[in-house]
N, C-alpha and C positions, 0 to 999 in steps of 0.2 A: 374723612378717609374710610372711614369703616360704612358708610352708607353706601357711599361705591363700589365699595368691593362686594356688595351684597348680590349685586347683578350679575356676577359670577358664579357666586355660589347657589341663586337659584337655576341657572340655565345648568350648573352641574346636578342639583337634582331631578330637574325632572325629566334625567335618563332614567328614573326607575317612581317617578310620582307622576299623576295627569295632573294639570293646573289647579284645579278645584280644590281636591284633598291637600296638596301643597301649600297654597294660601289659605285655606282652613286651621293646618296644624300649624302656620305660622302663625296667624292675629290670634288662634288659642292661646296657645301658648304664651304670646306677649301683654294677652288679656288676665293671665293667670298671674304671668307675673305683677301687671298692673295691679290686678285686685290686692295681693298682699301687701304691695308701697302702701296703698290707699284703703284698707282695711279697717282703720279709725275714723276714717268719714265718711265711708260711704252708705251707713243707715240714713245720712241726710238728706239722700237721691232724691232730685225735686222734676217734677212732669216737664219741665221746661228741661233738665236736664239730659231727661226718657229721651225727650224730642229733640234736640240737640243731637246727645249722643247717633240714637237713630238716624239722625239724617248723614250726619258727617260718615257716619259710621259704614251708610250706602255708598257714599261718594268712593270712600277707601275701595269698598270692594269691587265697585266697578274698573276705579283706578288699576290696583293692583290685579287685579284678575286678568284685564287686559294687556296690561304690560308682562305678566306672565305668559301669558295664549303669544303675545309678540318674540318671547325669547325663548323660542320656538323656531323661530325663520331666521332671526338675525343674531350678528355678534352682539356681546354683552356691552361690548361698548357702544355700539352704536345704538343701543337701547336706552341706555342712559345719558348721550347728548341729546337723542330725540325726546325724553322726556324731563327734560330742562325746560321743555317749549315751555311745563306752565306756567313759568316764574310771566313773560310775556305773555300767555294766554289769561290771565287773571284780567287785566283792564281791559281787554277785548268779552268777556263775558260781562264785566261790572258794566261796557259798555249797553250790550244786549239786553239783560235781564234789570239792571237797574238803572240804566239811562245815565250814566255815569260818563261821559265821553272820552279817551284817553288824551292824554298831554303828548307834548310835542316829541320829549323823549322817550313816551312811554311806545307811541309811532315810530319811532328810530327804531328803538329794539327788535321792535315786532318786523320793521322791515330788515333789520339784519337777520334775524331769527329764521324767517322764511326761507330769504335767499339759503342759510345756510343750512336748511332742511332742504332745499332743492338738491345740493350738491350733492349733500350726507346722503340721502335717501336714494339715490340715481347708480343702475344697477352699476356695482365695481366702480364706482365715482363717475364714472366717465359721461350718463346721460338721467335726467330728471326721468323718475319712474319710481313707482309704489309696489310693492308687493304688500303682502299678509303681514310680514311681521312689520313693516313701518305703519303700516294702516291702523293695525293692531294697537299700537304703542303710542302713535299720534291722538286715538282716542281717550288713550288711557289720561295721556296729560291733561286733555280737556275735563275729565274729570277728575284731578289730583287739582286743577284750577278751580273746581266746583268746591271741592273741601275747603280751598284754602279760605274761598270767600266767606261759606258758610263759619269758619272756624273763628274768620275774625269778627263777624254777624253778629256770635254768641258768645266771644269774648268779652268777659266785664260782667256778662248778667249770670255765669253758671261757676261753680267750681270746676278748672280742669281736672284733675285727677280724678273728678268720680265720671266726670263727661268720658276719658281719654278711655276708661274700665270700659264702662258702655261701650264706645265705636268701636274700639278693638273686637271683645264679643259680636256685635253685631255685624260684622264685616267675617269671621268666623263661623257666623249659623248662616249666615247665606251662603258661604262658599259652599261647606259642607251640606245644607239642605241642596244645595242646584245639583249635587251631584248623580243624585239618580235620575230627575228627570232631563238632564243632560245627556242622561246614557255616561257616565265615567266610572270604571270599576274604582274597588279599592286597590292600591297597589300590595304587591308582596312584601313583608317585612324586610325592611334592609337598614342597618346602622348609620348610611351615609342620607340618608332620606330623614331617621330620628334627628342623628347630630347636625342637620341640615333644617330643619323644621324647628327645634329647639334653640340651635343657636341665633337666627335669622331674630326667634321671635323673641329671647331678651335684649338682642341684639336694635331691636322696634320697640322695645319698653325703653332704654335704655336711652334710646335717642331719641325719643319723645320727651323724658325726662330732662336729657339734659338742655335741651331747646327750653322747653318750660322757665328752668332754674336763667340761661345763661343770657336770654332777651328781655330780663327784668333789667338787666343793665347794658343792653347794645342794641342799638338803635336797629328796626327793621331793614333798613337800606344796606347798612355793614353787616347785617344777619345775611342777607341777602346775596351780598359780595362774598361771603363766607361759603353758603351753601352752592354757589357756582361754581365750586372746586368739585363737586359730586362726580361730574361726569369725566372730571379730569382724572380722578383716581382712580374710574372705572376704567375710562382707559390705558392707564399704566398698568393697574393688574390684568386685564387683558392681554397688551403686550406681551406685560413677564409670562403669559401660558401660550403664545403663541400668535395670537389676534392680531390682524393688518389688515390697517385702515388707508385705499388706494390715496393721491396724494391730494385728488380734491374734495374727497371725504372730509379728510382732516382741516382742510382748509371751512367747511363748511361745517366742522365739528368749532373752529375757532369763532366760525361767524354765530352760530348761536351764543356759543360764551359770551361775544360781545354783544351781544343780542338782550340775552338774559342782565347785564351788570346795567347797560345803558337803560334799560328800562327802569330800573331803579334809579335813575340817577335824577337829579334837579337840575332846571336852568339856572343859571346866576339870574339873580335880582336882579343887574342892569337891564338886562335882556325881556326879562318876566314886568317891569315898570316898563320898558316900552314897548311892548304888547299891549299891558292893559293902556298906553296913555293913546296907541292907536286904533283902539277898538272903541 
C-alpha cells in the first residue's frame, strides 16, 4: 500500500524539485537511515559487497530516475502499472543476458503484460502509441528487472544490510553528481519538497526492510502476488485525488496485473511430466 502511493507523492513534488536532486534526496536520505539500522556491521563491508552494492546500486538509479523523468508526462497511476512490467521483464533479460529461456507461463505473462501495455499506453486508451512519459517509464522497468536479477545474483554471498547502505548511497551520488552536467538547477527551499524527500526515503528504508525480514518466510511466488497490488493502490490513490483512467486503459492496466501474477505462476506436474515425456 504505501509503495504505491509513493508515485503520487513524487509526481506532487516535482512541482517545485527537477528529477535528479529529488531522487538524490530521496536514496539519501533512505541510505542514512539504512546506515543507522545497520551501523553494527557495517565495518565488515567486504569488496564483493563494494561491488554488489555498486552495481545494484546503478540499476536503482537508472530505474528510478527514469520512472521519475516519466511522471513528468503521465498519471501516477499509469506509471505504476507500466512499471509492474519488471516483475515479466525479469525472465526476458535472464533470457538475453544469461541464456536462461522463459517457461511457458512465464510467456503467458509476458504476453498479457504487453497486450495490456498496448492498451494502457494508447493516447486516452483509445489507440496504441507512446509518448515521453511511457517510454520513459517502460525503460525504467527494464532496469528495476536488471536489479532484481542482480539482487538475486548476490544473494547468499553478501550481507544485505551493509549491500542495501551501499546501493542506496550509490543511486544518491549519481543522482545528485548528473545534476550539473545535465544542466538541472538546485530547487528553492520548500517544506513540501523536504517532507517529500524525507518521507519517500524512510518510507524506501523501511520497505526494503520489511521485504528483507518478511521473505525469510514466504515464498517468492506469494511475495510476488503480494507486490502486484502496487499498482493497484497507486491507482486508488490516484482516483481519490482525481485521476482517470479511460476504459481500455484500465482494462489493460488489469491485463498486466495478470500479466505480472501468471508469470509467477507454475504449471501442475501433470502437464510439466508430459512435456518432458514428449520432448
Amino acid at each position: 500500500m504505501i509503495w504505491g502511493a509513493t508515485f503520487l507523492v513524487v509526481q506532487n513534488a516535482l512541482s517545485v524539485s527537477g528529477p535528479l536532486f529529488f531522487v538524490g534526496l530521496r536514496f539519501g536520505t533512505a541510505a542514512l537511515a539504512m546506515a543507522l539500522v545497520a551501523a553494527p556491521v557495517l565495518r565488515g563491508l567486504t569488496w564483493l559487497e563494494m561491488k554488489a552494492g555498486v552495481m545494484i546500486g546503478t540499476a536503482i538509479f537508472f530505474g528510478y530516475t527514469l520512472q521519475t523523468y516519466g511522471l513528468q508526462y503521465i498519471p501516477s497511476s499509469k506509471s505504476a502499472f507500466i512499471t509492474a512490467l519488471y516483475v515479466p521483464f525479469v525472465p526476458l533479460l535472464q533470457w538475453l543476458v544469461l541464456k536462461k529461456p522463459p517457461g511457458v507461463m512465464a510467456w503467458t505473462g509476458i504476453a498479457f503484460a504487453f497486450v495490456g501495455l498496448a492498451l494502457l499506453a494508447g493516447p486516452d486508451g483509445t489507440a496504441v502509441g507512446f509518448g515521453p512519459g511511457e517510454l520513459l517509464t517502460l525503460l525504467s522497468a527494464v532496469a528495476i528487472s536488471a536489479e532484481i536479477i542482480l539482487i538475486g545474483g548476490f544473494a547468499g554471498k553478501v550481507d544485505a544490510r551493509r549491500v542495501t547502505v551501499v546501493q542506496l548511497a550509490v543511486t544518491s551520488v549519481l543522482a545528485f553528481g548528473l545534476m550539473a552536467p545535465l544542466g538541472e538547477p538546485l530547487p528553492e527551499p520548500s517544506w513540501l519538497l523536504v517532507l517529500s524527500g524525507a518521507g519517500l526515503g524512510l518510507a524506501s528504508a523501511g520497505i526494503q526492510l520489511a521485504m528483507n525480514w518478511a521473505q525469510r518466510t514466504v515464498s517468492p511466488t506469494r511475495a510476488t502476488l503480494i507486490y502486484a497490488g502496487e499498482p493497484v493502490w497507486a491507482g486508488i490513490v490516484g482516483r481519490m485525488v482525481g485521476e482517470r483512467l479511460p476504459a481500455a486503459a484500465l482494462v489493460g492496466a488489469a491485463l498486466i496485473i495478470a500479466g505480472v501474477i501468471v508469470s509467477e505462476m507454475k504449471l501442475p506436474r501433470r502437464i510439466k511430466s508430459r512435456q518432458s515425456a514428449s520432448a
